[in-house]
Backbone as numpy.savetxt, mean C-alpha at the origin, in Angstrom:
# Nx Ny Nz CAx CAy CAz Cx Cy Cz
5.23 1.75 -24.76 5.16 1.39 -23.34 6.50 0.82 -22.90
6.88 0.99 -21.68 8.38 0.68 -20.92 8.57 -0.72 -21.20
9.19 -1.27 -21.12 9.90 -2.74 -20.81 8.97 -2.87 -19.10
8.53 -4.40 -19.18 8.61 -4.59 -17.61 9.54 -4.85 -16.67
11.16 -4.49 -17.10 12.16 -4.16 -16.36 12.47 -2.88 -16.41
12.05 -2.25 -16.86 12.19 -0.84 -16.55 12.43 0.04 -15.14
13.42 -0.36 -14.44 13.24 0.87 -13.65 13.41 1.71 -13.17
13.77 3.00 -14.25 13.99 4.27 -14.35 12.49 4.24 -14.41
11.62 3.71 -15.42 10.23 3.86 -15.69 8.92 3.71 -14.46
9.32 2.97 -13.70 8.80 2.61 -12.55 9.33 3.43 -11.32
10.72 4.22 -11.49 10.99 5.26 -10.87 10.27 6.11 -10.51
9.70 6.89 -12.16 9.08 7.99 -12.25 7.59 8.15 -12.07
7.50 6.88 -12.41 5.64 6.50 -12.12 5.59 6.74 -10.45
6.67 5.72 -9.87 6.82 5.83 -8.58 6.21 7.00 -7.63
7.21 7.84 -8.16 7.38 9.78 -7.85 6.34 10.50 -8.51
5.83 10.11 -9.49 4.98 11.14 -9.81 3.60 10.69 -8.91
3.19 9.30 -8.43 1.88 8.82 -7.89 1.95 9.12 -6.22
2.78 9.29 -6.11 3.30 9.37 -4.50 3.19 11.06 -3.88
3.74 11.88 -5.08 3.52 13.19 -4.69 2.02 13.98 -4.36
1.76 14.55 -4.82 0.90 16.01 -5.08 -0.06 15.06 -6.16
-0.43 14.34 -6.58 -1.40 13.50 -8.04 -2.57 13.43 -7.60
-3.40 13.45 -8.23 -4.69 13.58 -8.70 -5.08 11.92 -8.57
-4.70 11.30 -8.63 -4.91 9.26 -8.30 -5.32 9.91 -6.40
-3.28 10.25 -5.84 -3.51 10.19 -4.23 -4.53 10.66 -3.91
-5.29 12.49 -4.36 -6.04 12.80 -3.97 -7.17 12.21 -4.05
-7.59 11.51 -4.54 -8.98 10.94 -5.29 -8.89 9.12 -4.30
-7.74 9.12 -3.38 -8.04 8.43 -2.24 -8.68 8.43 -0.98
-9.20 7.61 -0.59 -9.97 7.51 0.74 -9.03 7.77 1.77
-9.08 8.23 2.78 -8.42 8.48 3.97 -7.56 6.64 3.78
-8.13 5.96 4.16 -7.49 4.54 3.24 -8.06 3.59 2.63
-7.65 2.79 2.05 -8.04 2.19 1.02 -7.67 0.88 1.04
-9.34 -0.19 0.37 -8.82 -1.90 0.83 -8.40 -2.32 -0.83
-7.14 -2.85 -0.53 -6.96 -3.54 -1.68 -6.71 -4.69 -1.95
-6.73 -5.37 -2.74 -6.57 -6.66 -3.46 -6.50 -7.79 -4.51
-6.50 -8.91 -4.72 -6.88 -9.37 -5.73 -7.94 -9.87 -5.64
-8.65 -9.92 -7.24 -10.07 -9.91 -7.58 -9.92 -11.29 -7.86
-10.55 -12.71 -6.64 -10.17 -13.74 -6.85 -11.61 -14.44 -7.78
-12.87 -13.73 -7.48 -14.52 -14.08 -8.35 -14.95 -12.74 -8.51
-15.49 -12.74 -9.96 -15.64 -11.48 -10.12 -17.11 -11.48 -9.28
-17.81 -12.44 -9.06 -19.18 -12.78 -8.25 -19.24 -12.07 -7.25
-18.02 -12.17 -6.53 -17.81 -12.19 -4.84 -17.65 -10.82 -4.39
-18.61 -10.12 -3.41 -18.78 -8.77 -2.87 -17.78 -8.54 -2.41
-17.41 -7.14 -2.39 -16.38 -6.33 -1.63 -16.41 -6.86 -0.53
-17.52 -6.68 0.23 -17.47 -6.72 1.72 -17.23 -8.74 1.96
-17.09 -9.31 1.22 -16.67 -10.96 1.97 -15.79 -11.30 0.72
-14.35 -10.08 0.20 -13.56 -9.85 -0.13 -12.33 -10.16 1.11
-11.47 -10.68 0.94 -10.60 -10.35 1.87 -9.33 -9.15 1.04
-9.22 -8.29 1.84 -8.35 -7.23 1.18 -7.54 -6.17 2.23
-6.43 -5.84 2.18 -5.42 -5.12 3.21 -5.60 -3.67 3.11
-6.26 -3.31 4.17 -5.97 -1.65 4.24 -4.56 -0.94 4.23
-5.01 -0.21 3.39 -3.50 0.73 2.58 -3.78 2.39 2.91
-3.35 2.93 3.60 -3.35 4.29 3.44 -2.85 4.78 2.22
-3.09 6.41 1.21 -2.78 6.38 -0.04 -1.54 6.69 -0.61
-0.73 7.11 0.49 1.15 6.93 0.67 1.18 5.94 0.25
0.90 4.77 0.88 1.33 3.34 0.50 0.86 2.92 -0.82
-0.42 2.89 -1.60 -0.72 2.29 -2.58 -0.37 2.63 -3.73
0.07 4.54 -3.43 0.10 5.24 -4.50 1.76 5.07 -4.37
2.24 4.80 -3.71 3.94 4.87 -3.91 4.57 3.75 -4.09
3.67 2.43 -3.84 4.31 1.08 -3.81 3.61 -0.41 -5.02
2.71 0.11 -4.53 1.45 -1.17 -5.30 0.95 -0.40 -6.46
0.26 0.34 -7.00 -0.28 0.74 -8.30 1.06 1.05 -9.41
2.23 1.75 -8.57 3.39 2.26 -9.79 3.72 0.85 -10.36
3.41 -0.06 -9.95 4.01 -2.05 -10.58 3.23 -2.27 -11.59
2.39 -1.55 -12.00 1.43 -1.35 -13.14 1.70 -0.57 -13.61
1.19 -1.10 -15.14 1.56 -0.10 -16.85 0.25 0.63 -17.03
-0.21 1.39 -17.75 -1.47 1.95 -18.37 -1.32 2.56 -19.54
-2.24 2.29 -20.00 -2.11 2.84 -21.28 -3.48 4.02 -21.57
-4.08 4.63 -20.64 -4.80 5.78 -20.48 -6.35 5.39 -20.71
-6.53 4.23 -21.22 -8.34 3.69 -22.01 -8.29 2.90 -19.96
-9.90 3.51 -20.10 -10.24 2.99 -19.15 -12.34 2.95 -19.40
-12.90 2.19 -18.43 -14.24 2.31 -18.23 -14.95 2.75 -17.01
-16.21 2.72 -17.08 -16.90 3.13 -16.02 -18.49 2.79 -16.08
-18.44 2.21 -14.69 -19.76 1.31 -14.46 -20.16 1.77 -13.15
-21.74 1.76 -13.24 -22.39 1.76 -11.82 -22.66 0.44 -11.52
-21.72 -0.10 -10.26 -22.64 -1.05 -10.02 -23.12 -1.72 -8.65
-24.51 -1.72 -8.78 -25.76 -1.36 -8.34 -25.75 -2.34 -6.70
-25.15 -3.17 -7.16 -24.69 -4.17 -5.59 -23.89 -3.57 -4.55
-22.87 -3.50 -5.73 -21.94 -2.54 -4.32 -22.28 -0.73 -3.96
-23.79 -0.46 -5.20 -23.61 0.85 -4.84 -22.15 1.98 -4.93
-21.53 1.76 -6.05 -20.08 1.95 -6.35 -19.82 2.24 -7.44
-19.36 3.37 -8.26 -18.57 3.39 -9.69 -17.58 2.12 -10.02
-17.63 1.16 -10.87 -16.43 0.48 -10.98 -15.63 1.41 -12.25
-14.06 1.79 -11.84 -13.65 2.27 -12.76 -12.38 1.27 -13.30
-12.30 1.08 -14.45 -11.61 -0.34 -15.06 -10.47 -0.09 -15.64
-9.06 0.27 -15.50 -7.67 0.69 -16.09 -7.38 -0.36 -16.65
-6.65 -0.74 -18.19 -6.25 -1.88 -18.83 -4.70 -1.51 -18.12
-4.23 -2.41 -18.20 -3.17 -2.63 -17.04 -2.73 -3.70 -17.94
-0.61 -3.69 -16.92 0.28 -5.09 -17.26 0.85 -4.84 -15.75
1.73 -5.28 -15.83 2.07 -5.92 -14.24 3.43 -5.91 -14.64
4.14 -5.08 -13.98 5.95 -5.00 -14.06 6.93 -6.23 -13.35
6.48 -7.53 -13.78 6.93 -8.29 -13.47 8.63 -8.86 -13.40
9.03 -7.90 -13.95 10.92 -8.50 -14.43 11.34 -7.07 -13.37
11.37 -6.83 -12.75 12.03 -5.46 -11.35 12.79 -6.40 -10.56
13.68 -6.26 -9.82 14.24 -6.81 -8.94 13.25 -7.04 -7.79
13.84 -7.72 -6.89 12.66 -8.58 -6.06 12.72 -7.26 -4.63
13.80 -6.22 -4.79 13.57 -4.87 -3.35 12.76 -4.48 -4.06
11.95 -4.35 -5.41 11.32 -3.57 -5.64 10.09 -3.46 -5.67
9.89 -4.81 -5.18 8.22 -5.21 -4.38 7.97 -4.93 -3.31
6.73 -4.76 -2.81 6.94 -4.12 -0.94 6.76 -5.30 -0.09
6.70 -6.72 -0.32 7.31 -7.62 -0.10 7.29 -8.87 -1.04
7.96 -9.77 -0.69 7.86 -11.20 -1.75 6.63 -12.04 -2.27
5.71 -10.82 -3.40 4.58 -11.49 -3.36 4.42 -12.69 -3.75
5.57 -13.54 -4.49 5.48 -14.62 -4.53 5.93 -16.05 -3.49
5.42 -15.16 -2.30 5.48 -15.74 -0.72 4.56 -16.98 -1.17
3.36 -16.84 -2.15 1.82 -17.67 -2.21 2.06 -17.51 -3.61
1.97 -18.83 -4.18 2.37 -19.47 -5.62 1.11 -18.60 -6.49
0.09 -18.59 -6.13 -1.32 -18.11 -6.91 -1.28 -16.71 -7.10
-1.24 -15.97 -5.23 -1.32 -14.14 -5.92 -0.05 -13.75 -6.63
0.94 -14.37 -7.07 2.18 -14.37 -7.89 1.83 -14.05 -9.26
1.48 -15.42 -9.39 0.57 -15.77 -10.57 -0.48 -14.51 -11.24
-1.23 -14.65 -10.39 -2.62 -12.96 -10.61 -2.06 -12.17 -10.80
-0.83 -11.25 -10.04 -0.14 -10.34 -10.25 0.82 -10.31 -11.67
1.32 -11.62 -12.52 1.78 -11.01 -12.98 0.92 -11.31 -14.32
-0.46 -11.63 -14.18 -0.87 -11.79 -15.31 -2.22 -10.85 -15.72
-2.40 -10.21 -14.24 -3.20 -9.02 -14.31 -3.63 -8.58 -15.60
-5.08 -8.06 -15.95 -4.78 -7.32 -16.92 -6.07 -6.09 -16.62
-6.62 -6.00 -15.84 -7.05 -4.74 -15.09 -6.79 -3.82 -13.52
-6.57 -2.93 -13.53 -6.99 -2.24 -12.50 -8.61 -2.28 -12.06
-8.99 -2.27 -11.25 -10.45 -1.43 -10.37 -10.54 -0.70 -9.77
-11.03 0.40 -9.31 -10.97 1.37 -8.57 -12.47 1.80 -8.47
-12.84 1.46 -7.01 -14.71 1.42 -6.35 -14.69 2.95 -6.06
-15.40 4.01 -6.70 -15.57 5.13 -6.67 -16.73 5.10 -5.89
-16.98 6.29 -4.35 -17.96 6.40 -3.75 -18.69 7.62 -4.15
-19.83 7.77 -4.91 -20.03 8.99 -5.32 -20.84 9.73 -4.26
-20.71 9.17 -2.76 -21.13 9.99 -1.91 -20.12 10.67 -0.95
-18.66 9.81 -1.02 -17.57 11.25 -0.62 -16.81 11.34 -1.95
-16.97 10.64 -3.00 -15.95 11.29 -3.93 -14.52 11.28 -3.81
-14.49 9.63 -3.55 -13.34 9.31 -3.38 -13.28 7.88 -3.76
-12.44 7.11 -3.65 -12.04 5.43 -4.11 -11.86 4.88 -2.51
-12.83 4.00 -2.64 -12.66 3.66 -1.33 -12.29 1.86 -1.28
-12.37 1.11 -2.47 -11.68 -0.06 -2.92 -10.92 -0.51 -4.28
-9.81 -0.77 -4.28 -8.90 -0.99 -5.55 -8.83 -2.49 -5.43
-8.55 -3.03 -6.56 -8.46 -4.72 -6.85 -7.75 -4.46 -8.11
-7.19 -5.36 -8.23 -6.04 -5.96 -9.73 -6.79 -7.40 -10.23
-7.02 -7.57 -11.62 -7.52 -8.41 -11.45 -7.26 -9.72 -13.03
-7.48 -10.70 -13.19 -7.19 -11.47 -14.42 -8.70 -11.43 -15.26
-9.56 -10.91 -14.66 -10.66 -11.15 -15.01 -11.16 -9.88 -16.08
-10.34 -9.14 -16.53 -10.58 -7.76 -17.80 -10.89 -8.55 -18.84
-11.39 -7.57 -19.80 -12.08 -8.29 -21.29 -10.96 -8.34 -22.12
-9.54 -7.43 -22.08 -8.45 -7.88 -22.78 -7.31 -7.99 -22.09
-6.35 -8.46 -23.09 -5.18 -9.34 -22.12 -4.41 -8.01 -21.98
-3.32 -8.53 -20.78 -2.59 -7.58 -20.58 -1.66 -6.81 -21.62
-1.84 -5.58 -21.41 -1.00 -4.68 -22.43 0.48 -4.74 -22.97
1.21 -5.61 -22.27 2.17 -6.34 -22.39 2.27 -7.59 -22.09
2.84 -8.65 -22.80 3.43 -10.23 -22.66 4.83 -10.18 -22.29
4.41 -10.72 -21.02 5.49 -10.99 -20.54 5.52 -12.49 -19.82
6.59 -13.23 -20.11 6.73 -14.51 -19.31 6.73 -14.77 -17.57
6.54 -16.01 -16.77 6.42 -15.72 -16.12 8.08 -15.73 -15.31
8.26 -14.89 -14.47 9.62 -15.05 -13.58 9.34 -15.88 -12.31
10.25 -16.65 -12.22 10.33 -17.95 -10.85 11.65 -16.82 -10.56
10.59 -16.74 -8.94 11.69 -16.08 -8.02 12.17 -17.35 -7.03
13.62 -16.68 -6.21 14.02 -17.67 -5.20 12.65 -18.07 -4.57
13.20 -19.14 -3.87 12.22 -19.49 -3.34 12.11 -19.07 -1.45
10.43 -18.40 -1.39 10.02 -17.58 0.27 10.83 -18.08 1.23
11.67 -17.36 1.79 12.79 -18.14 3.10 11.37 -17.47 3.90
10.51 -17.17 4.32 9.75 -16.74 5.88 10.01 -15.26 6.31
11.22 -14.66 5.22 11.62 -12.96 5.45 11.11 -12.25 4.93
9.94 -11.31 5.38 9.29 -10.08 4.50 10.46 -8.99 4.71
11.55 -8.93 4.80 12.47 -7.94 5.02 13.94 -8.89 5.22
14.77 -7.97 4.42 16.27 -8.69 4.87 17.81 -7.54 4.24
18.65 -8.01 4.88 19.64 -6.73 3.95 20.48 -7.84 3.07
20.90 -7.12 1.45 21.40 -7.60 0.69 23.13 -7.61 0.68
23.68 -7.72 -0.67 25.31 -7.92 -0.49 26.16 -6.59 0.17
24.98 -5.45 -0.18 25.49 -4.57 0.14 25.06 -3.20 1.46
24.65 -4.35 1.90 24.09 -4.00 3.37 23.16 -3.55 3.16
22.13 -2.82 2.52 21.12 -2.26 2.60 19.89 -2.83 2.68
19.10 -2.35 3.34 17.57 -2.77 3.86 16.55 -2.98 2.69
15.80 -4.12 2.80 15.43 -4.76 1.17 13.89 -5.14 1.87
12.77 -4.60 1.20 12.87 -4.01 0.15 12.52 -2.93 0.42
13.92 -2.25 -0.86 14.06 -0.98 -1.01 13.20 -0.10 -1.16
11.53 -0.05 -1.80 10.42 0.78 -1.90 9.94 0.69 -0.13
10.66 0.22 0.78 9.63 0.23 1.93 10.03 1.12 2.81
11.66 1.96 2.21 12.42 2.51 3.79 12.61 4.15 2.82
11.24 4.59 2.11 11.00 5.99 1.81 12.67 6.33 0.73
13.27 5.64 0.54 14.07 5.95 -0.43 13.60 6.12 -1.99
13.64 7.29 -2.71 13.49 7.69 -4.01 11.70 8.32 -4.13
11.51 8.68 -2.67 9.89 9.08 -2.67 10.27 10.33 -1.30
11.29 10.23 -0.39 10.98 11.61 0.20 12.45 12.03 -0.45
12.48 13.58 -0.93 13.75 14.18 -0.88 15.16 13.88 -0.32
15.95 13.53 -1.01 17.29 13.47 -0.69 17.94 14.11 0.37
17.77 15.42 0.28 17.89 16.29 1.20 17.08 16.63 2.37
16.12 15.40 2.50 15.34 16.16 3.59 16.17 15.37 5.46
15.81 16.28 5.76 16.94 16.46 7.18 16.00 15.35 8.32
15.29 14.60 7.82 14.54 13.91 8.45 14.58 12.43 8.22
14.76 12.33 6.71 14.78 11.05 5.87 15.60 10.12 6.92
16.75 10.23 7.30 17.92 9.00 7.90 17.31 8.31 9.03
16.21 9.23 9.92 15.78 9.28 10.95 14.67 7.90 11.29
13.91 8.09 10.01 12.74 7.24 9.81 13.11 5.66 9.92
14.13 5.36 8.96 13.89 4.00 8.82 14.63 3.57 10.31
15.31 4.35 10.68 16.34 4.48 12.12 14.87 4.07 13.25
13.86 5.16 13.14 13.16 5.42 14.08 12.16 4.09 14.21
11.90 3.76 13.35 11.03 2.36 12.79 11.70 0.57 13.18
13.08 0.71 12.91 13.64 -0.55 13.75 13.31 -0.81 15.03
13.28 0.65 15.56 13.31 0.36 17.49 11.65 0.13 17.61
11.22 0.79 16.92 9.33 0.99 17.11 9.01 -0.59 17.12
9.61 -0.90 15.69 9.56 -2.87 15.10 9.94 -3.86 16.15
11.13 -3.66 17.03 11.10 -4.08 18.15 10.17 -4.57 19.34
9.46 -3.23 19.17 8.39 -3.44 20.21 7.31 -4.32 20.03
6.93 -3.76 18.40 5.76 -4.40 17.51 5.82 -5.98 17.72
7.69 -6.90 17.63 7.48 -7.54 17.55 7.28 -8.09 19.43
7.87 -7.64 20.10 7.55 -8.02 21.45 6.13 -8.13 21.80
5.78 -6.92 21.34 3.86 -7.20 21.38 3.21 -8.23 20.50
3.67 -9.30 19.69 3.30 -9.77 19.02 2.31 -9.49 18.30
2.94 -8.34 18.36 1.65 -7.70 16.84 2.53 -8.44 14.98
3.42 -9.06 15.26 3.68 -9.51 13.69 3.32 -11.24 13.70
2.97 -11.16 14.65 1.96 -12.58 14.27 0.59 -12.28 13.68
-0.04 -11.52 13.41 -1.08 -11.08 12.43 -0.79 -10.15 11.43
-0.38 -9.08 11.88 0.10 -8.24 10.63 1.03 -7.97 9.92
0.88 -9.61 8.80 2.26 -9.62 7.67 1.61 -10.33 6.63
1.89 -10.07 5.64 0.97 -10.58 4.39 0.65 -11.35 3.76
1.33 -13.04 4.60 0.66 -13.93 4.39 -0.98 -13.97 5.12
-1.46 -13.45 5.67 -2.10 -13.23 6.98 -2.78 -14.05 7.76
-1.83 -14.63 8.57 -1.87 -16.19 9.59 -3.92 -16.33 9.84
-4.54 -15.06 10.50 -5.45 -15.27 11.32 -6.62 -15.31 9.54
-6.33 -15.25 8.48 -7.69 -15.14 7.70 -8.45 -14.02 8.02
-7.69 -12.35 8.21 -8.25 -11.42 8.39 -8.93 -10.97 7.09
-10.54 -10.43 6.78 -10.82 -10.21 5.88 -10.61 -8.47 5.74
-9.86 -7.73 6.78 -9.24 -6.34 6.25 -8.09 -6.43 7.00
-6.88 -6.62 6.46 -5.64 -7.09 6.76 -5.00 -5.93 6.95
-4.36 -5.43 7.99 -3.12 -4.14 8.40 -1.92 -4.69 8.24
-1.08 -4.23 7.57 0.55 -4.90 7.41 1.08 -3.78 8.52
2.50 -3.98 8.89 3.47 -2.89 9.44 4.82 -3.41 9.80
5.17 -4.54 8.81 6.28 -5.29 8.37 7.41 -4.33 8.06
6.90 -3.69 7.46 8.10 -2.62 6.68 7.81 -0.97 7.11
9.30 -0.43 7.31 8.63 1.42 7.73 7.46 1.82 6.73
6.98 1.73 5.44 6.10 2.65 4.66 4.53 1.85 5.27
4.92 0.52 5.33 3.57 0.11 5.94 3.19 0.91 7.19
3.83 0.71 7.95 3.67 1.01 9.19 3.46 2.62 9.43
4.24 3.68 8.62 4.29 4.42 8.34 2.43 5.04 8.34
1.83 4.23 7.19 0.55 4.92 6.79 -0.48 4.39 7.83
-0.26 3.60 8.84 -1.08 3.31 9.78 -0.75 3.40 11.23
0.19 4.25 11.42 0.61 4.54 12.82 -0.60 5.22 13.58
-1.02 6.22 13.24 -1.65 7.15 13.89 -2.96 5.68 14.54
-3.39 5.21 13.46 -4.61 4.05 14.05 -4.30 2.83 14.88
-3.04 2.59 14.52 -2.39 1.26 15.45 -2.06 2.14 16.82
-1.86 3.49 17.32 -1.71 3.77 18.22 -3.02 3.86 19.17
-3.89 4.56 18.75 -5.39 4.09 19.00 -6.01 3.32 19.65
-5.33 2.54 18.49 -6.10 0.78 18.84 -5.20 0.18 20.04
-3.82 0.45 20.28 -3.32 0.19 21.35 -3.89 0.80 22.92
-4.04 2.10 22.83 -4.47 3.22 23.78 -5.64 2.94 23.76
-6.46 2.19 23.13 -8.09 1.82 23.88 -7.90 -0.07 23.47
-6.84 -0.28 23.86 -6.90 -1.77 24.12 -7.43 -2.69 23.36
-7.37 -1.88 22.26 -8.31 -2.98 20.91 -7.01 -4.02 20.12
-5.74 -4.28 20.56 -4.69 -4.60 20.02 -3.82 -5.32 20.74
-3.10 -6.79 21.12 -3.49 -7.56 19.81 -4.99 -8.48 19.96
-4.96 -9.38 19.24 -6.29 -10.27 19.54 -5.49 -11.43 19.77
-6.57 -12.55 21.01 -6.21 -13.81 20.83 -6.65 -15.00 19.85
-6.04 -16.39 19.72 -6.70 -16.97 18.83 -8.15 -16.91 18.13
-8.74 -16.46 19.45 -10.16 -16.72 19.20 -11.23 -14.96 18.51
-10.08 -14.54 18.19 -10.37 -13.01 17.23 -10.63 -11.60 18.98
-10.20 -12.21 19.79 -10.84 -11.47 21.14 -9.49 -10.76 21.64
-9.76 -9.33 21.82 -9.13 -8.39 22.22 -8.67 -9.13 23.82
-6.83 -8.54 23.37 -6.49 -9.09 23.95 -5.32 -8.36 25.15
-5.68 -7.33 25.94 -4.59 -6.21 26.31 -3.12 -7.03 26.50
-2.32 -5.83 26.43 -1.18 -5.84 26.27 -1.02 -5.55 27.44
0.04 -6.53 28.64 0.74 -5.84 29.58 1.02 -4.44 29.63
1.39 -3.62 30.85 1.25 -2.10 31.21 2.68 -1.91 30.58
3.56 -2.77 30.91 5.00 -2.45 29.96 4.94 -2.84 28.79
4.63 -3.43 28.48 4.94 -3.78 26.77 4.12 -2.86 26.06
2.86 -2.56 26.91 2.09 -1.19 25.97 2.84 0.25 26.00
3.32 0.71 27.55 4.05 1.72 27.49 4.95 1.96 26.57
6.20 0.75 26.05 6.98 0.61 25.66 6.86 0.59 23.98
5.29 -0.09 23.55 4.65 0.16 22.05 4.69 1.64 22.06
3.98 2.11 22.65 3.50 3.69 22.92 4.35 4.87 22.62
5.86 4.36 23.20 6.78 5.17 23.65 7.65 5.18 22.28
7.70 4.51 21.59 8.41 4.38 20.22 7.61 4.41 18.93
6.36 4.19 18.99 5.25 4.69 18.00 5.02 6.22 18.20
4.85 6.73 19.32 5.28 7.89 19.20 6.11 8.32 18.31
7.31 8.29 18.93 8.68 8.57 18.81 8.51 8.60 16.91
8.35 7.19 16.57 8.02 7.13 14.80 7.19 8.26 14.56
5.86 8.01 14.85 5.00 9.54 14.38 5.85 10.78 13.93
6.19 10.81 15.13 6.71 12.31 15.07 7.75 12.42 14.06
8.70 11.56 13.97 9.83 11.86 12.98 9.19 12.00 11.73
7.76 11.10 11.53 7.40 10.73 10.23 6.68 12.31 9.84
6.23 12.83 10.82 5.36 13.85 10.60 6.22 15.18 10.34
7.34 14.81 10.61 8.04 16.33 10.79 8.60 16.16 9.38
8.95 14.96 8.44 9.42 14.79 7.77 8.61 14.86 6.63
7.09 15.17 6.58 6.18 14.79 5.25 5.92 16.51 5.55
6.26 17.26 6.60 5.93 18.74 7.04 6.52 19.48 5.88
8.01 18.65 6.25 9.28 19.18 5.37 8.98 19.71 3.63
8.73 18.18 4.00 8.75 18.16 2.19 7.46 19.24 1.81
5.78 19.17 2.56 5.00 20.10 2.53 5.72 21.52 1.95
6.69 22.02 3.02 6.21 23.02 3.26 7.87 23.71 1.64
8.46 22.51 1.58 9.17 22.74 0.37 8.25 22.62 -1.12
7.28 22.06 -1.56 6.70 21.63 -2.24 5.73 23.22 -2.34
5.48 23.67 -1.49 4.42 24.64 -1.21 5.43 26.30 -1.82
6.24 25.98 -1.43 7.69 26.83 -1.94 8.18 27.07 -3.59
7.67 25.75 -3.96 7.93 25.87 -5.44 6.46 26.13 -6.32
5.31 25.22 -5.80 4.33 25.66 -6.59 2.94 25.29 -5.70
1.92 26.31 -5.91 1.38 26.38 -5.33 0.58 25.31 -4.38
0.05 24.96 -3.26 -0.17 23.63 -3.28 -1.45 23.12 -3.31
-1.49 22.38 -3.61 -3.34 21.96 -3.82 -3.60 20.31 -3.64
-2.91 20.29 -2.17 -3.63 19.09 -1.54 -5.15 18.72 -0.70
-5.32 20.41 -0.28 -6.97 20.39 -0.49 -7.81 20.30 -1.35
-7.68 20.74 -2.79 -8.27 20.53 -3.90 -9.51 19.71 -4.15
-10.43 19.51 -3.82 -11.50 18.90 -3.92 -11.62 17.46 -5.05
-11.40 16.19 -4.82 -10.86 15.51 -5.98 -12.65 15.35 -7.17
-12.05 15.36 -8.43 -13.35 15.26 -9.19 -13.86 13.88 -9.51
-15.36 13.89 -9.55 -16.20 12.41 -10.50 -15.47 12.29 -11.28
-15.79 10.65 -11.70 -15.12 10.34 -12.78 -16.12 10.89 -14.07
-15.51 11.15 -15.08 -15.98 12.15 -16.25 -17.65 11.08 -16.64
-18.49 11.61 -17.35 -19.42 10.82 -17.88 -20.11 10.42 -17.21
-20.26 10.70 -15.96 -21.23 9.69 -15.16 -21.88 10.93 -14.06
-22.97 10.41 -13.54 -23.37 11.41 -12.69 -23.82 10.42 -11.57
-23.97 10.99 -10.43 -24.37 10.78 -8.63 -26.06 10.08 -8.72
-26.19 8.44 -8.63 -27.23 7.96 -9.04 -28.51 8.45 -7.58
């Protein structure tokens, strides 16, 4: 198994979970994830951040090791496959290589790097994973020992540029996950500053950033382009039928006619670059081998539809 500084190793995990894989497909349109703080405590009065499977599969699961042994449980509360990956937690990466500073909160720091399972809530009525959790609570320790790393300490920045100008962190602005060459790539993280602008004028980043101020129990990030990225199409939505932002008191709260136009007009604008750019790569990917993103994803082996 890699070093948990590995990252050429975390490269490739990266790229291989992000593409065309059999994990993405076997995702829910999106997916709540989190840490498993009681193993007691139901999904549903879980607090956990919706992830589209771009995001989880390209950012959050590659920070994990596996070593291929896994389990599988029905269980009967949540009505759910629990499927159980022995897992380590790539704790020694440079700090761009988190999709933000999870050690913003001294504890999920902690969980994360001492993890020693995956979960993955299989619905065997669409046949898909419709909740993931990381958790300290597995029957063996993590597959690697590793000490713990004290990072700087949270300045309040889920985003910042480093010595060498570049936009940090680096897993969030589609670098080393869309093609080098694709004629779209420069566009995105370009197209996403001005969009972020707006986001923040609308004070939509007073709730959606990952400390999460309001105690949302299904948390939307869009801090960073890949966040924002996998939830555009629904944050536009929710703008265009006025469900966005809320006031203190959790109550929909419209957005002035300009500041919505002006969300509107640059979430657009993102979409589209984003869409023309995942087209790209489609329709290159489809060029080399056949493609099979419809593919029907399969049960997990051994178990059958209770």
């Amino acid at each position: 198994m890699a070093p948990v500084d590995d990252q050429a190793a975390f490269d490739k995990c990266r790229q291989g979970l992000f593409q065309d894989s059999l994990f993405k497909r076997s995702l829910q349109e999106f997916v709540l994830w989190g840490r498993q703080r009681d193993p007691k405590l139901s999904l549903k009065d879980s607090k956990l951040t919706q992830f589209g499977p771009d995001v989880l599969a390209g950012m959050y699961v590659p920070l994990f090791m596996f070593n291929g042994k896994y389990t599988v449980e029905y269980v009967e509360r949540e009505r759910l496959y629990q499927i159980r990956l022995q897992t380590a937690f790539r704790n020694r990466l440079q700090p761009g290589q988190f999709p933000y500073p999870f050690w913003h909160e001294a504890e999920k720091w902690a969980m994360y790097e001492k993890a020693n399972d995956i979960i993955l809530w299989w619905d065997p009525k669409v046949s898909r994973v419709r909740f993931a959790q990381f958790t300290v609570f597995g029957s063996n320790p993590p597959l690697q020992a590793s000490e713990h790393v004290t990072q700087a300490a949270f300045d309040g920045q889920w985003r910042w540029t480093d010595a060498q100008g570049k936009s940090q962190p680096a897993v969030t602005v589609f670098d080393g996950l869309l093609s080098n060459d694709n004629p779209y790539k420069a566009q995105l993280d370009t197209s996403y500053k001005t969009f972020a602008l707006k986001l923040r004028e609308g004070q939509c980043f007073q709730c959606h950033v990952p400390n999460n101020p309001d105690g949302m129990k299904k948390l939307v990030l869009l801090q960073t382009p890949m966040h924002a990225a996998a939830e555009i199409k629904r944050v536009l939505k929710s703008v265009r039928e006025d469900r966005m932002p809320r006031d203190e008191f959790g109550v929909e709260a419209p957005l002035d006619a300009k500041t919505k136009e002006a969300l509107l007009t640059e979430g657009v604008a993102f979409e589209r670059v984003l869409d023309q750019a995942k087209a790209w790569e489609a329709s290159r990917s489809a060029s080399v081998v056949p493609a099979t993103i419809n593919a029907a994803a399969p049960k997990p082996q051994g178990v059958a539809t209770p």
